[in-house]
C-alpha positions in Angstrom: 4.0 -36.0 -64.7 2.1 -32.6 -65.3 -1.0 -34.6 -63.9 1.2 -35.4 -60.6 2.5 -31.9 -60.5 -1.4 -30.3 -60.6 -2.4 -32.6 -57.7 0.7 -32.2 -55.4 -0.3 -28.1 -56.0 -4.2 -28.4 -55.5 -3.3 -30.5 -52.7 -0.9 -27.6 -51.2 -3.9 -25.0 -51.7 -6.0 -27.0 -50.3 -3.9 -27.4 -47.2 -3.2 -24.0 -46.5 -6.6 -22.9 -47.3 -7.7 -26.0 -44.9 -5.3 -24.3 -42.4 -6.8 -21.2 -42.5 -9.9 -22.1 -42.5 -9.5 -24.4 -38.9 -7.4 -20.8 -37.7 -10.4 -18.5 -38.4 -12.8 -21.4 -37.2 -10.9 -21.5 -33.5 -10.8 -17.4 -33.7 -14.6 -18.0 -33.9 -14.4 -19.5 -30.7 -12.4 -18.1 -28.9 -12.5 -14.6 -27.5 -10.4 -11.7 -28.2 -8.6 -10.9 -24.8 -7.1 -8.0 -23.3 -3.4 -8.0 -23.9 -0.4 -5.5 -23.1 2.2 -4.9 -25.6 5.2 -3.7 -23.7 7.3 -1.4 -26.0 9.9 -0.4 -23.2 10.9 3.4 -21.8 8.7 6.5 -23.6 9.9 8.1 -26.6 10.1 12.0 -26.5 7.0 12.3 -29.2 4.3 13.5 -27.9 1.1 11.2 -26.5 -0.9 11.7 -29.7 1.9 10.8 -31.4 2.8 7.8 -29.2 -0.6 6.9 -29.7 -0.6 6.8 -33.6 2.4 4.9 -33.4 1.1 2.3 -31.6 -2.2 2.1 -34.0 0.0 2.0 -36.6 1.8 -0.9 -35.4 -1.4 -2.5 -34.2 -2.5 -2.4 -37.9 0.4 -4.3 -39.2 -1.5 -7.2 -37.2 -4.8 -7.3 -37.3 -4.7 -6.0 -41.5 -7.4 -3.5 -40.6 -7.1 0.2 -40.0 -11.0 0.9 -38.4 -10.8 -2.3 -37.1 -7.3 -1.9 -35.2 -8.5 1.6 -33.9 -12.1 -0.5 -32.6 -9.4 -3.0 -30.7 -6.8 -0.6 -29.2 -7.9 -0.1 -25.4 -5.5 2.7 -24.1 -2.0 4.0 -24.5 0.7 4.5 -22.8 3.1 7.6 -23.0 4.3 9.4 -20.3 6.7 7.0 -18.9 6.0 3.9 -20.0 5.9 2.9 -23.7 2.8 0.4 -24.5 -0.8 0.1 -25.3 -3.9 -2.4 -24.3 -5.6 -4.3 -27.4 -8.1 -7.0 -27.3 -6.4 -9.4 -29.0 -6.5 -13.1 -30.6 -3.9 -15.4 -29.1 -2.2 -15.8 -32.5 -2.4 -11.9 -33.0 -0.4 -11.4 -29.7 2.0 -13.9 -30.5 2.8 -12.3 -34.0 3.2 -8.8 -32.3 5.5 -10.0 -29.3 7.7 -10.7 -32.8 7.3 -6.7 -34.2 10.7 -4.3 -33.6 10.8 -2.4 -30.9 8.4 -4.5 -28.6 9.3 -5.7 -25.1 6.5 -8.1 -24.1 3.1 -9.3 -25.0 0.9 -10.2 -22.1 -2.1 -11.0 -21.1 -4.2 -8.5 -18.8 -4.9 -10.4 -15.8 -6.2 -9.8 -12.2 -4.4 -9.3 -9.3 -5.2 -9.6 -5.8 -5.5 -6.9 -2.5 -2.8 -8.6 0.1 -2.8 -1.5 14.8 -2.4 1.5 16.6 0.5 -0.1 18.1 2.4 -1.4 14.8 5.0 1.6 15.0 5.4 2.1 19.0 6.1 -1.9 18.3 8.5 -1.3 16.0 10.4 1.5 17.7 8.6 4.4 16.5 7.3 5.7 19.9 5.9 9.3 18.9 7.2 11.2 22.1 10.5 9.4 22.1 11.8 10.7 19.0 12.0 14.2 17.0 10.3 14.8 14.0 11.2 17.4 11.3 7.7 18.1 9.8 9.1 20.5 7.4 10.9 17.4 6.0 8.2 14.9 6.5 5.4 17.7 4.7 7.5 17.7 1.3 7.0 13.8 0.9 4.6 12.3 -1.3 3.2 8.9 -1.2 1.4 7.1 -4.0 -0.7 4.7 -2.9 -2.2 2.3 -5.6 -5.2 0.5 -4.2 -8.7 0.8 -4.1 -8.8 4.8 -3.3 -9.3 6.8 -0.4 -12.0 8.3 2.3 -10.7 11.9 2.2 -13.4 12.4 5.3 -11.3 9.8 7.7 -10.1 11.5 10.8 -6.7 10.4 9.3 -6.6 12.7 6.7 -7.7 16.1 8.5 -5.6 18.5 7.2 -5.8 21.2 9.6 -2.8 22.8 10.0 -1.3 21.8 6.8 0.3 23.5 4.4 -0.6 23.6 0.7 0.9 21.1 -1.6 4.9 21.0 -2.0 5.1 22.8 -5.8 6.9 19.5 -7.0 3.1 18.1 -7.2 2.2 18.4 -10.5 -0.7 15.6 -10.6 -4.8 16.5 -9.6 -7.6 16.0 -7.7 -10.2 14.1 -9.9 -13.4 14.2 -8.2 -16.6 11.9 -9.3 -19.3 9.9 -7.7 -19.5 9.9 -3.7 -15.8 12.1 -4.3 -15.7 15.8 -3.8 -13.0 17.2 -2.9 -8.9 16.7 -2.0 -7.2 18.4 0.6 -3.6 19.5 1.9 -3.1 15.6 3.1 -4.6 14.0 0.2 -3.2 16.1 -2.5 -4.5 14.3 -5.5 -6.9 11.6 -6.5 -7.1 9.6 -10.1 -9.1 6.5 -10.8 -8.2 3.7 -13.2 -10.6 1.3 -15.2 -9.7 1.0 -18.7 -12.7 -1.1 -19.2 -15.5 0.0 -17.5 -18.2 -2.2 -18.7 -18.8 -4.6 -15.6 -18.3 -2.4 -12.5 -21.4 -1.4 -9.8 -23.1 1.5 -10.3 -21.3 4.5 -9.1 -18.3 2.4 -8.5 -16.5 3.4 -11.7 -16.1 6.7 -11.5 -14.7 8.2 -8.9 -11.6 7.5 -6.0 -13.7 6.9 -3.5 -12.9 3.8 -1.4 -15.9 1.4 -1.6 -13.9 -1.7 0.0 -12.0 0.6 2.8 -8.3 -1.1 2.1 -6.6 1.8 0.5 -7.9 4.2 3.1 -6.4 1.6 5.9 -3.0 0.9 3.8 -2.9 5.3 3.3 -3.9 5.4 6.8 -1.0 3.2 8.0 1.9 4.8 5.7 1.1 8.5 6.6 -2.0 9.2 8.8 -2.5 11.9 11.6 -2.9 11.1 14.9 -6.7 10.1 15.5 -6.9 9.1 19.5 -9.2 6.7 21.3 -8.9 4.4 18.1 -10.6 1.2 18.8 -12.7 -1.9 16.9 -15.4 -1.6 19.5 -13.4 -0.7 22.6 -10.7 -3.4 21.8 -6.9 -2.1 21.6 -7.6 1.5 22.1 -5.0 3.7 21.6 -3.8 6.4 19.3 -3.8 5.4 15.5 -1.2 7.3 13.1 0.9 6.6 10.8 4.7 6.0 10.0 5.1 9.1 8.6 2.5 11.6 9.5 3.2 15.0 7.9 3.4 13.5 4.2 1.3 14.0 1.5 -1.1 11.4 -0.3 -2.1 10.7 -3.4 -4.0 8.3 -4.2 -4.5 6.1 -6.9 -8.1 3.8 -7.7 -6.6 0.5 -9.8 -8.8 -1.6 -7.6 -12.6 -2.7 -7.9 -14.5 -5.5 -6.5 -14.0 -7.2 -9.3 -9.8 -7.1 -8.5 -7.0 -5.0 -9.6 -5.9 -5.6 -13.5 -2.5 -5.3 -15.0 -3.5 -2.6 -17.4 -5.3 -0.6 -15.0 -1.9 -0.3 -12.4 0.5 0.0 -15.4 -1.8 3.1 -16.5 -1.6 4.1 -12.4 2.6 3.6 -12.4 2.6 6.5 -15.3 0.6 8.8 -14.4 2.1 8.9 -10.3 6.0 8.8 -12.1 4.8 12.4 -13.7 3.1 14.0 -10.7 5.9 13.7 -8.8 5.8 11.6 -6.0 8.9 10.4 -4.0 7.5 6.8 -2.9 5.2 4.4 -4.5 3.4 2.0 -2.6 1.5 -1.2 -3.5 0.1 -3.8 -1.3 -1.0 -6.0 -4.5 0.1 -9.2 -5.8 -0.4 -12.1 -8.3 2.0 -15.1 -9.1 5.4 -14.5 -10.3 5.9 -14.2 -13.5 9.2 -12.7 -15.7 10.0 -9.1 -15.0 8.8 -7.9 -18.6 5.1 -9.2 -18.3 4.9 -8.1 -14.6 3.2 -4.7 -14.4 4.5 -3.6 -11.0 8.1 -4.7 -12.1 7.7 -3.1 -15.1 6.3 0.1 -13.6 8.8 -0.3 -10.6 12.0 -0.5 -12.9 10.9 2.8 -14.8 10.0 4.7 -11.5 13.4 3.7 -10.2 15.0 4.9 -13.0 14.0 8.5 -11.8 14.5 7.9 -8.4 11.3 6.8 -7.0 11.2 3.7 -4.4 8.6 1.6 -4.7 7.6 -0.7 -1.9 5.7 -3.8 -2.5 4.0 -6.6 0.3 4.7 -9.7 -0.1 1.8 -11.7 -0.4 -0.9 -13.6 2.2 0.0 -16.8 0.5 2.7 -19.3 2.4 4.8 -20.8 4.3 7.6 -22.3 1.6 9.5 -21.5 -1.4 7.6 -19.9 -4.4 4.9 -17.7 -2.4 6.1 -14.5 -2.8 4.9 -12.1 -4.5 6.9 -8.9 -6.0 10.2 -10.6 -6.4 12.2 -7.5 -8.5 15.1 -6.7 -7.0 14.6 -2.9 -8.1 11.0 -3.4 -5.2 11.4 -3.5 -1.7 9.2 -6.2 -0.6 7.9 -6.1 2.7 6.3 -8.9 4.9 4.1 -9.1 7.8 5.3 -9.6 11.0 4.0 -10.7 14.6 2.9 -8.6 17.0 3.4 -8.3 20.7 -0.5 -8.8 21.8 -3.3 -11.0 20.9 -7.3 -11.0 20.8 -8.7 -13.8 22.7 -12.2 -14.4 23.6 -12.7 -17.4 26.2 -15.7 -19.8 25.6 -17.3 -21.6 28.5 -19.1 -24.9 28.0 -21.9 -25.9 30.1 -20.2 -29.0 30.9 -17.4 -26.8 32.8 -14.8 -26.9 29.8 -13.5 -23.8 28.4 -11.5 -22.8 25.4 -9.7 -19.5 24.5 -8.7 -18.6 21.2 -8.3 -15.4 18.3 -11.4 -13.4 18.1 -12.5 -10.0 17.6 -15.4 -9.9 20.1 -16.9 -6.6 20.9 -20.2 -7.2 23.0 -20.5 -9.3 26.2 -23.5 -11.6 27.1 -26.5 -10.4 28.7 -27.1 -14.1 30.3 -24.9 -16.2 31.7 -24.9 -19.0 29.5 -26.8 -19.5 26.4 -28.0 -22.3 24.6 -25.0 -23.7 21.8 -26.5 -24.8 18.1 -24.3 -25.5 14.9 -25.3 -24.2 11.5 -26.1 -27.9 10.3 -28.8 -28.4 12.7 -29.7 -24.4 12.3 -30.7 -25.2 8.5 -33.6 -23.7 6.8 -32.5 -25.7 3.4 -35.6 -27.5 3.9 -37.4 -24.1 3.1 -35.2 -23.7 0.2 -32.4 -21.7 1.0 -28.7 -22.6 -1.2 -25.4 -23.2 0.6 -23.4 -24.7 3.4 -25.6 -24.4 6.5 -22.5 -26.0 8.7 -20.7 -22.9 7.3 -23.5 -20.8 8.0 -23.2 -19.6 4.4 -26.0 -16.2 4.1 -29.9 -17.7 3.4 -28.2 -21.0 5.2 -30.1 -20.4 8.7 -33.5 -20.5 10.1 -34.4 -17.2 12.4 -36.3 -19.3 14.6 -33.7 -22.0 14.9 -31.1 -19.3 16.4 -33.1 -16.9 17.7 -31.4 -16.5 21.3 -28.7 -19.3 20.8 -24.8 -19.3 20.3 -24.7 -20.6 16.7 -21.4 -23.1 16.2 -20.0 -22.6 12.6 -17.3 -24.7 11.0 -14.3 -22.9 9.9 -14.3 -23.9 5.8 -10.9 -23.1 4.0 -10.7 -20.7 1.1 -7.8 -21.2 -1.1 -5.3 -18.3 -0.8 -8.0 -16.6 1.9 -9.5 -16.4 5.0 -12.1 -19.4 5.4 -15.3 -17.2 7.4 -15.4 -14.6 5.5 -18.9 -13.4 5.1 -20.4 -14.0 8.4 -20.8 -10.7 9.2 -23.5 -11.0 6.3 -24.8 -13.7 8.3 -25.3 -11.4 11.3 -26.5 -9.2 9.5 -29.4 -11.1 7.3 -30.6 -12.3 11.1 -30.6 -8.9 12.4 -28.9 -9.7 15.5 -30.8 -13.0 16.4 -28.0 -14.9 17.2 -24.4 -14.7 17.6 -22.4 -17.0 15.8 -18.8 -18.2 17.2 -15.9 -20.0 14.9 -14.1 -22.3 16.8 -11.3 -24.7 15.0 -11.2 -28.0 15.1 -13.2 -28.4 19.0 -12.5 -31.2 20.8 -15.6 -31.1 22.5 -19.4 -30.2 22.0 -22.0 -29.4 24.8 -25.6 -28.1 25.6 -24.7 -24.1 26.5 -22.0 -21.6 26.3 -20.8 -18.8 28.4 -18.7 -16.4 25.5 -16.4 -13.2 27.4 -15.8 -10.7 26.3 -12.5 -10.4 24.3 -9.2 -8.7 25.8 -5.8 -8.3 24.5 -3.2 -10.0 25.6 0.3 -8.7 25.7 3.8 -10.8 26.1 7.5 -9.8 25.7 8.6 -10.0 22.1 11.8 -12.1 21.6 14.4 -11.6 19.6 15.9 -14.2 16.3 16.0 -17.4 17.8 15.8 -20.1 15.3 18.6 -22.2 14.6 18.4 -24.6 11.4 17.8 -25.0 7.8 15.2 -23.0 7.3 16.0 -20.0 9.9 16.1 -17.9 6.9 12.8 -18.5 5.4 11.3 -17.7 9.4 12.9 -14.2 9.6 14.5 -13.6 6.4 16.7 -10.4 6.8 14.8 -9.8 10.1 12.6 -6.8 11.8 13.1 -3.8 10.4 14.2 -1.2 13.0 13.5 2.3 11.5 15.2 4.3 14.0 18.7 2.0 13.9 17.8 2.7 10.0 18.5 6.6 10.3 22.3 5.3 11.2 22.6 2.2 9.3 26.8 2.2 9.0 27.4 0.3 5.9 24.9 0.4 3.1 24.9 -1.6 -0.4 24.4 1.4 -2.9 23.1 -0.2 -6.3 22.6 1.6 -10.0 19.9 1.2 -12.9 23.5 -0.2 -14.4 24.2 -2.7 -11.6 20.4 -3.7 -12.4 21.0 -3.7 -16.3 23.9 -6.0 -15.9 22.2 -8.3 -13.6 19.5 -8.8 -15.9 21.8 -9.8 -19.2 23.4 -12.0 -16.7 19.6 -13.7 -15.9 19.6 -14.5 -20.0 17.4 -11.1 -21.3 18.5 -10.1 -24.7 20.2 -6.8 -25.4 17.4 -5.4 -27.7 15.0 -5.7 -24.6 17.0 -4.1 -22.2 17.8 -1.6 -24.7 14.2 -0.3 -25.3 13.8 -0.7 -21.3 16.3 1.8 -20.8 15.3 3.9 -23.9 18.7 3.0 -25.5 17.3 1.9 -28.6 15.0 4.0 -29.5 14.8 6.4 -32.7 17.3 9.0 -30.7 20.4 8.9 -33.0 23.0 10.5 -30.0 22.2 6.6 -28.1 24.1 3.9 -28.3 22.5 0.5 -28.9 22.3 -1.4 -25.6 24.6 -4.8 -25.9 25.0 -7.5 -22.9 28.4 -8.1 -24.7 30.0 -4.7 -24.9 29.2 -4.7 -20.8 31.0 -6.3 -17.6 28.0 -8.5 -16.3 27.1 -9.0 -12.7 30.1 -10.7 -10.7 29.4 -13.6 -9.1 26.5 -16.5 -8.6 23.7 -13.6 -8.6 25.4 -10.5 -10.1 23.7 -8.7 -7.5 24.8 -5.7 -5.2 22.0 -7.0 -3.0 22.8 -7.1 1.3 20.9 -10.7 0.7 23.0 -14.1 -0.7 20.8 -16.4 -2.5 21.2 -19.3 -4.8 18.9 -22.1 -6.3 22.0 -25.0 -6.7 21.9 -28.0 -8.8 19.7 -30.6 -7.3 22.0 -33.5 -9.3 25.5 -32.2 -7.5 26.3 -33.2 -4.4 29.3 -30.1 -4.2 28.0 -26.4 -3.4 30.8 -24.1 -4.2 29.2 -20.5 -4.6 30.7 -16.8 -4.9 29.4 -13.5 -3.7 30.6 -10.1 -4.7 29.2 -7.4 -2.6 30.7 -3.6 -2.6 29.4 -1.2 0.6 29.8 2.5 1.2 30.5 3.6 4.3 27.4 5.6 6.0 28.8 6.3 9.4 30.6 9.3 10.9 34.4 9.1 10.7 36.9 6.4 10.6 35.4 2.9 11.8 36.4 -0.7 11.3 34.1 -4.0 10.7 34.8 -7.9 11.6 33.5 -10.3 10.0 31.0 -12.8 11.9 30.1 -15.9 10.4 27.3 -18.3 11.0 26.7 -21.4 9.1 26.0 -25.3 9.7 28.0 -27.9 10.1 29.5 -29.0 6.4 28.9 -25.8 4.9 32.2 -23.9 4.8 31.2 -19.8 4.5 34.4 -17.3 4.2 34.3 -13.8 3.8 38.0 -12.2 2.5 38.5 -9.8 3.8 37.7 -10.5 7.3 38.1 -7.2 8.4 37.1 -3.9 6.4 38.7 0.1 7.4 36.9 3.3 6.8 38.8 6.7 7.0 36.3 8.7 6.0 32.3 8.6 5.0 31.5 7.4 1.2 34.2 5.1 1.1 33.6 2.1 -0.5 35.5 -1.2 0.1 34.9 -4.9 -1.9 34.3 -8.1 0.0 33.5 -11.7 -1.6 31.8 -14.6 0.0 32.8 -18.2 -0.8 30.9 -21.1 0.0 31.4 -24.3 0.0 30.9 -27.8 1.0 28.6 -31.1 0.5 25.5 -31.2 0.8 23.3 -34.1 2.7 20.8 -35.7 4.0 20.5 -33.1 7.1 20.1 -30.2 4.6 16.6 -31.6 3.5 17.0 -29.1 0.2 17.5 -25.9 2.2 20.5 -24.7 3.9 20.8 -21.0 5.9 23.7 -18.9 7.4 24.6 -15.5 7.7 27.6 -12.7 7.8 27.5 -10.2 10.1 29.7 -6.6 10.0 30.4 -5.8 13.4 32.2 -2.2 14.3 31.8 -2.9 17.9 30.1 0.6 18.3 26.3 -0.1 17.4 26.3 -0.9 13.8 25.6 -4.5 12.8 25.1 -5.5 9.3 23.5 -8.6 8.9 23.5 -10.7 5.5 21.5 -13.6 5.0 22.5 -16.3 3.3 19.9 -19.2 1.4 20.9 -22.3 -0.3 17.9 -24.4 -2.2 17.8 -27.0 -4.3 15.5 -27.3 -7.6 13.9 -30.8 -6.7 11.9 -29.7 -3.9 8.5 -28.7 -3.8 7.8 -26.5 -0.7 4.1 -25.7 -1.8 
């Protein structure tokens, strides 16, 4: 019995030295990663202190004291409570399980998403009045890849010095000298530097040219005769162009990480800006291990909007990027022009279509080639000659020739990109064309020169299941904006309550909010104590949207919505309701009275019918406020099942 006793122990030890063993073995093998360990809103200590703190509870992981100090990145203070370690999978896993953290993620990288854009919108400079006074004290921080300070769009004569809210700098560096009183300030991001181009890690200065277009479009001076080599020229400015920049470097060539623009999001909450903007994205992922919701929930929270795009990636369900409801995500939109160059074959055939085309031909007609028969692989180049790849192409074989190159499709880009290089690396021996798909092939080309093309836009005219995924809440109209009528006013409470209603647990939200941290006078954040959001998205949001049960052939769906009255004395709205045919939408009341400004009156939404074959997984309507004196509030309304794949 002893004898059986002494085995069945040697055999445990053996197992869970076995086990440790295999664990250290695959730690071996595997690389420690960049991870960040969300802790929630900052603490009042000070950023040394916040800093200890989190090497303390780093420690309490990895065992080591030197070695927890060697694997702690950067911390997080100002704001935002947190810190970047290289970590082991298991070690992550282990501190996502400490008090007082959040999240646990892993640091990954994210992606970079006309003159005529605001007159098209409504904007027309000379048509309405500006208050520059009011438009000099705003302050936009723009996370991208940095700024040109020495664009014509950021001339600052005239300009007065910085609004004495600003309370951030001007960090100057490489190929980056100086701010001025339109770019105010200037701070660059790379946690981890190792990796970057030479010179490229150590300044703001805009090496790709993004962030000075996205800065350019948000709040740029007027710059006239603005052209891409005589094409559309016209007056470039932006939406907004007394305000103030600053800008903040998170992106590199090599992307934009998490760490980098959670480190950006802190530093811009304490300088004082009023609006944060970010035209990055990645794939969706839960609001705690998102960076820009993260840092977007805590710059709400002092009044800061941040505005988000939506992504390049689409059409369907599940390509969006920036989905918290505490962002406003913006898409693209058409335009009311286009770029065509016209190509003549020699055989009398000619085909228009988009281009960017600033040179016309010397010669009538040249002689047509395609990269595959163009191919110098023979000679040893590498690549997709039919592509005309860079090194793909003989000189001699294009020298004086129209050079056909097939389109080739990158995933979640633009196939074609890199010709220029092509160009280039030729040194203007040929010019090379991109058609799609051509129907036909022949011995000589005639290329024009391209024009733009105007026609009338139109206004909302789909009809069906999927109107709602085409327009979504439509065009924004920024002047009809000023005097919206009704607005949906919404709380860092009504946001609270919406997420314990999504399934996040009180201690999370609580060290979100800062409500459970050491401060004694708090009380402890509890999804029970609260009233959660009403109805089937607890959401004060002007938008109705539901994922339904695919196995249920019933939809039966509430929405409670609450909106303040915006206008200028008494008014009264009716109800207008569009929906499809076995889809029953009513709104009670039908018909909402205002005596006076900031009144605030309920209204639910109740949906029902069956759904069928005709729905094909997607169903849209609307609701529209009507006061019959200019102001029309328009709700959309989406219904989608969970067993389709739109991808």
């Amino acid at each position: 019995m002893v004898s059986n006793q002494r085995v069945r122990l040697f055999m445990l030890c053996f197992c869970l030295v076995n086990n440790a063993v295999i664990a250290a073995t695959e730690d071996e093998n595997v690389e420690r990663k960049p991870y960040i360990v969300y802790m929630g809103e900052a603490t009042e200590n000070s950023l040394v202190e916040a800093a200890e703190n989190h090497h303390n509870l780093l420690m309490t992981v990895i065992g080591d004291e030197s070695k927890a100090r060697e694997l702690k990145i950067y911390s997080y203070g100002k704001n935002i409570n947190g810190f970047v370690a290289r970590l082991f999978p298991h070690e992550a896993e282990k501190l996502s399980r400490e008090e007082g953290v959040v999240s646990v993620f892993k640091n990954t990288q994210r992606q970079l998403h006309t003159t005529r854009s605001w007159d098209f919108l409504g904007l027309v400079e000379s048509k309405y009045k500006r208050s520059v006074g009011i438009e000099s004290n705003i302050i936009v921080g723009v996370l991208d890849t940095g700024i040109d300070v020495e664009s014509p769009s950021f001339n600052d004569k005239g300009v007065g010095p910085p609004p004495a809210k600003w309370k951030g700098k001007c960090v100057t560096g490489n190929n980056f000298t100086r701010c001025n009183n339109k770019v105010i300030g200037a701070k660059y991001f790379h946690i981890q530097s190792e990796g970057l181009p030479d010179g490229e890690g150590d300044s703001a200065a805009d090496h790709d040219g993004h962030g000075t277009h996205t800065s350019s479009t948000i709040a740029g001076v007027s710059v006239s005769s603005a052209s891409l080599f005589g094409i559309a020229n016209g007056t470039a400015r932006g939406g907004v162009p007394s305000a103030r920049i600053a800008a903040y470097k998170v992106c590199w060539d090599s992307g934009c990480t998490d760490m980098d623009m959670l480190a950006a999001f802190d530093e811009a909450i304490s300088d004082g800006v009023d609006i944060i903007s970010i035209s990055i994205g990645g794939a969706s992922l839960p609001f705690f291990e998102d960076p820009i919701a993260i840092g977007a929930f805590h710059a709400m929270k002092r009044g800061i909007l941040t505005t988000c795009s939506a992504g390049n990636n689409g059409p369907g369900l599940f390509t969006v990027s920036n989905l918290a409801p505490w962002v406003m995500t913006v898409a693209a939109n058409s335009l009311d022009r286009k770029f065509e160059t016209v190509v003549k074959l020699g055989n009398g055939l000619t085909a228009s279509g988009i281009s960017l085309n600033g040179f016309n031909p010397r010669k009538k007609m040249y002689p047509l080639t395609s990269g595959s028969l163009a191919s110098n692989l023979s000679a040893g180049g590498y690549g997709e000659p039919s592509t005309c790849e860079p090194g793909t192409l003989g000189e001699d074989k294009v020298m004086g020739k129209v050079v056909y190159c097939e389109a080739g499709r990158e995933e979640g880009g633009n196939g074609g990109q890199g010709q220029d290089h092509v160009v280039r690396s030729l040194k203007g021996a040929g010019v090379i064309v991109q058609l799609l798909e051509p129907t036909d092939m022949a011995t000589s080309t005639l290329i024009a020169g391209s024009y733009v093309f105007f026609e009338d836009a139109t206004p909302m005219r789909i009809k069906g299941n999927e109107a709602e995924l085409s327009y979504g809440s439509g065009q924004i109209n920024p002047r009809r904006a000023i005097h919206p009528g009704l607005v949906y006013d919404i709380t860092e409470d009504a946001y609270l309550r919406f997420l314990c209603k999504e399934g996040y647990n009180s201690t999370s939200i609580g060290l979100l909010t800062g409500d459970n941290s050491n401060n004694t006078t708090k009380k402890e954040y509890n999804c029970e104590n609260i009233k959660r959001g009403l109805g089937s998205d607890g959401l004060n949001y002007p938008s109705l949207h539901k994922q339904v049960n695919s196995t249920e052939a019933k939809v039966s769906e509430v929405f409670y919505r609450t909106v303040t009255n915006v206008g200028y004395g008494p008014s009264t709205y009716v109800a207008r309701v569009w929906a499809p045919k076995g889809l029953r939408v009513e709104v009670v009341p039908k018909v909402m009275s205002f005596e006076r400004p900031k009144e605030k009156r309920n209204f639910k939404v109740v949906i029902d019918g069956v759904w069928d074959e005709t729905m094909k997984g997607i169903v849209s309507a609307s609701v529209e406020w009507d006061d019959s004196r200019g102001h029309l509030v328009r709700s959309p309304i989406l219904l989608f099942r969970s067993d389709n794949d739109y991808r």
